[in-house]
Steps between C-alpha positions, in 0.01 A plus 500: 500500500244264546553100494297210395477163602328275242382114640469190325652583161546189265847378490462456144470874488751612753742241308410723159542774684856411662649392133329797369685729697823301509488526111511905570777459756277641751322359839228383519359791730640766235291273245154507679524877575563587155212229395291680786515889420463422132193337574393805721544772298213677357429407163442772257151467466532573872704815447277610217214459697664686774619793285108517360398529881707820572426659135159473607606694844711761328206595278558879359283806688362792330728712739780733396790514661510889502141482637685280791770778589241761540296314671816398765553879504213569590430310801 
């Protein structure tokens, strides 16, 4: 797993941050990483963009697959 050191926050935040997390009886770490890969999951214009991409790839070809056996066979 990968770690992340983040500089100069305001305390303001980190102080919304702390009761935040206190309110979900949780620390504050546990708080950020569940604010953080929220944030960083793909949204699903992302996936549906992503699922057009390999439809495109996976386009149908004109050959059979009996054609493909013979042609195996044969070689």
């Amino acid at each position: 797993m990968a770690q992340v050191i983040v500089r100069n926050l305001d305390d303001d935040v980190v102080g919304r941050l702390k009761r935040l997390a206190a309110a979900e009886r949780k620390s504050l770490e546990q708080k950020l990483r569940e604010i953080l890969n929220e944030a960083g999951r793909p949204s699903p214009a992302d996936l549906q963009a992503r699922a057009r991409a390999l439809a495109e790839k996976a386009q149908p070809t004109d050959l059979d697959a009996v054609d493909l056996i013979r042609e195996d066979r044969e070689r």
